[in-house]
C-alpha positions as a printed Julia matrix, in Angstrom:
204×3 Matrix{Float64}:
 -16.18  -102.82  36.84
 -17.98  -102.85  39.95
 -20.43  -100.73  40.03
 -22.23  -101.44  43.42
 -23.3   -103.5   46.26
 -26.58  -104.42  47.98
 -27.76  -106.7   50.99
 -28.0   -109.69  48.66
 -26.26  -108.75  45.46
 -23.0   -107.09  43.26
 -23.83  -104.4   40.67
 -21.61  -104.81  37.69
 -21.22  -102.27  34.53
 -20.92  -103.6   31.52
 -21.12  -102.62  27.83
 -22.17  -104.88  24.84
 -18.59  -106.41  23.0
 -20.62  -107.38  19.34
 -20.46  -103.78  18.22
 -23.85  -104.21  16.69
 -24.48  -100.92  19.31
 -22.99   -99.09  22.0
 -25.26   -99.74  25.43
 -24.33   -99.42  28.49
 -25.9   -101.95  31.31
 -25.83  -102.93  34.46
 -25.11  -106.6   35.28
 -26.6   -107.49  38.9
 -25.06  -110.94  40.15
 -27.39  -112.39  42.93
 -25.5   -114.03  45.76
 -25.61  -117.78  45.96
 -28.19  -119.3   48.05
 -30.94  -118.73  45.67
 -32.74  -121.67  43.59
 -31.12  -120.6   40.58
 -33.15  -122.69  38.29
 -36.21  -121.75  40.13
 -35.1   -117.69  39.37
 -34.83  -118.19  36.06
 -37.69  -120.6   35.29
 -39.64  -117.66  36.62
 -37.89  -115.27  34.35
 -38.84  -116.92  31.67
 -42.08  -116.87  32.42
 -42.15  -113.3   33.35
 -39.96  -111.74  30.78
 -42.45  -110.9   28.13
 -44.98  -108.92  30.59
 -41.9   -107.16  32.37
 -40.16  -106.39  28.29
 -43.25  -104.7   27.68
 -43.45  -102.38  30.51
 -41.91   -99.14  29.57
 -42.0    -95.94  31.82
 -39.87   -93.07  31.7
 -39.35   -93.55  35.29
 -38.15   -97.08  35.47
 -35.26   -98.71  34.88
 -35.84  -101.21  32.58
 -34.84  -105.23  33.08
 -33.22  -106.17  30.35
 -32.24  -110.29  30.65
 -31.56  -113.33  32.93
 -29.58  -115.77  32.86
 -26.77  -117.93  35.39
 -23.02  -117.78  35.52
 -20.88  -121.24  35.16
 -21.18  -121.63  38.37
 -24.74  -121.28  38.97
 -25.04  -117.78  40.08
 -28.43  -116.34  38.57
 -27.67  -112.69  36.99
 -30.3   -110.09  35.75
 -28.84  -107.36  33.19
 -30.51  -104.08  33.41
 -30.49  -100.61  31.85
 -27.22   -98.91  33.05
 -28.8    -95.34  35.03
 -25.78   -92.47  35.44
 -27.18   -90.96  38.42
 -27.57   -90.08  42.08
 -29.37   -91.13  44.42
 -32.62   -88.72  45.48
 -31.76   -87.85  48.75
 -28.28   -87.07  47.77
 -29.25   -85.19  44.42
 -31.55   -82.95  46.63
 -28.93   -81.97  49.05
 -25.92   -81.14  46.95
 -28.07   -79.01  44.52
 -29.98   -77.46  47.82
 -33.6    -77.77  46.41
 -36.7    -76.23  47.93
 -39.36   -78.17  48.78
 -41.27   -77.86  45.54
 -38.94   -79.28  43.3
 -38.2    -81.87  46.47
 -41.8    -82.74  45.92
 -41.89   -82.19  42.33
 -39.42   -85.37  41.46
 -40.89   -87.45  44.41
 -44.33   -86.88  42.81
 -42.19   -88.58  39.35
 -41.44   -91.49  41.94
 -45.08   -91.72  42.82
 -46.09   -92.19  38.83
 -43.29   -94.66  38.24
 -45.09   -96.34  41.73
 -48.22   -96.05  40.67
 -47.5    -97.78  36.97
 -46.14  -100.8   38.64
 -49.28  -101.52  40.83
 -51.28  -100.38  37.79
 -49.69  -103.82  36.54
 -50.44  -105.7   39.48
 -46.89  -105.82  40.58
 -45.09  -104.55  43.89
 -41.66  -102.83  44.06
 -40.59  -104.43  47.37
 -37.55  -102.14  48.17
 -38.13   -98.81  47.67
 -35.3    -96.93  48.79
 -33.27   -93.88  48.44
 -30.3    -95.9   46.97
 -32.79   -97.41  44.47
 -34.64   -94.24  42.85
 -31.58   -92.74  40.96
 -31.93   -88.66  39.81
 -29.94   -88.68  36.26
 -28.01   -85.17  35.72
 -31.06   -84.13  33.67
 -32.96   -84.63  36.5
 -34.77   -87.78  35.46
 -36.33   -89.73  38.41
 -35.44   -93.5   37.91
 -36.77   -96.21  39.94
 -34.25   -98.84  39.91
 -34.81  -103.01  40.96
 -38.17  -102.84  39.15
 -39.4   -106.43  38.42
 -36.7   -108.06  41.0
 -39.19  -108.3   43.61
 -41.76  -110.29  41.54
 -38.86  -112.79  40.08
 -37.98  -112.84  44.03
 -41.7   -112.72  45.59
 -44.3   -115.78  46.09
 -45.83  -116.68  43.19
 -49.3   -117.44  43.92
 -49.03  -121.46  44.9
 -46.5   -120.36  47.78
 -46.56  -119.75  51.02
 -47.06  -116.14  52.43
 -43.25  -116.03  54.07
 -41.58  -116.21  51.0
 -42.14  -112.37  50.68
 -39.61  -112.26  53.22
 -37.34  -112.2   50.63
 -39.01  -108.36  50.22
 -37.69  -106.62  53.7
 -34.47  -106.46  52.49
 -34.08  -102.72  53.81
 -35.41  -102.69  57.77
 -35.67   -98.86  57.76
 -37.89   -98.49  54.92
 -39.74  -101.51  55.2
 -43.42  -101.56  56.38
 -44.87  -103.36  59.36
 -45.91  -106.26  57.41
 -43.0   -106.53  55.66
 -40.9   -106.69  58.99
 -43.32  -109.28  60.56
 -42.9   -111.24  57.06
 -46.63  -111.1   55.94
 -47.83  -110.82  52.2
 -46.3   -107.24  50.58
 -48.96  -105.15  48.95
 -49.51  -102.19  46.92
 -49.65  -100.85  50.86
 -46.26  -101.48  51.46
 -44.6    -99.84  48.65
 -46.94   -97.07  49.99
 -45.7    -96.81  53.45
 -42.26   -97.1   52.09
 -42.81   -94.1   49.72
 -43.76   -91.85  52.72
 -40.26   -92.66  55.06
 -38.8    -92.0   51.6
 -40.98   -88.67  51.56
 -40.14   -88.08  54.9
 -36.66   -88.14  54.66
 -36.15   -86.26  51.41
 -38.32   -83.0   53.59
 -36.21   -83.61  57.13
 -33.38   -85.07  56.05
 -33.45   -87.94  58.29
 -35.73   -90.63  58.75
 -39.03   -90.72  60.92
 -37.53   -93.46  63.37
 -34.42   -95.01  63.51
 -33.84   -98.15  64.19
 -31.6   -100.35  67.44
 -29.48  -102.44  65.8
């Protein structure tokens, strides 16, 4: 079943049917429009270095691959959870423990540009709080399949600003994303998990 829905994708749940295990995934289907062949020539390419990242605060990408029709997929690990900002309010935490799982975020953050990588979209919808109170950072590794490689030009990280409110200046203008822009996005994050709004909001 449907299990979500973002500015350029559907989020799909879906369990393994060979009954070699039980594991739970999630299935997000990229909307048309993208080089498909492109997305998953890239994949390919990528898959080993993204396999053997493993952080207890990341959501791990599983697989790629295309529909019939053409549609380019990615299958992740499934996350039961909430996201941060709404974890914090129904459970009414302090600012400590507020800080304590955004600090979690910050490690996950810091272990993806440890690996020369940016996040791209960091979000309150994608860092997920499991019931065990787990910080997950979710869409890790889209935003390199998605990003430049190096040959390209600069406005292909376009792609990136998919979120206006959280994205950074550069981001917005359609410049190169950097480590600094997962940076700035981490403090409107920060910002709205201590006022519970964010810092500016935005005329649409």
């Amino acid at each position: 079943g449907e299990a979500g829905r973002g500015g350029m994708s559907q989020v799909f749940k879906a369990v393994r049917d060979d009954q070699q295990y039980e594991k739970q995934v999630a299935i997000k289907l990229l909307k048309p429009g993208l080089d498909t062949a492109s997305l998953l020539k890239r994949f390919k390419a990528e898959r080993q270095i993204l396999a053997q990242l493993s952080h207890p605060n990341i959501a791990h990408l599983l697989d790629g691959g295309a529909t019939e029709d053409g549609a380019p997929y990615l299958v992740m690990e499934f996350i039961e959870g909430q996201p941060i900002d709404a974890y914090c309010h129904e459970r009414d935490l302090g600012v400590t423990e507020r800080i304590d799982l955004f600090r979690s975020l910050c490690s996950a953050v810091h272990y993806v540009h440890q690996h020369l990588m940016v996040h791209g979209d960091l979000k309150c919808g994608n860092v997920l709080v499991t019931q065990q109170g787990v910080v997950k950072l979710l869409d890790f590794g889209i935003a390199k399949l998605l990003g430049p490689t190096p040959a390209d030009e600069p406005r292909a990280t376009t792609f990136l600003a998919l979120t206006p409110e959280y994205a950074s200046p550069e981001q917005v203008r359609g410049e190169p994303v950097t480590a600094a822009s997962d940076v700035y996005s981490l403090g409107v994050l920060l910002y709205e998990l201590l006022t519970g709004h964010r810092p500016y909001r935005l005329r649409h």
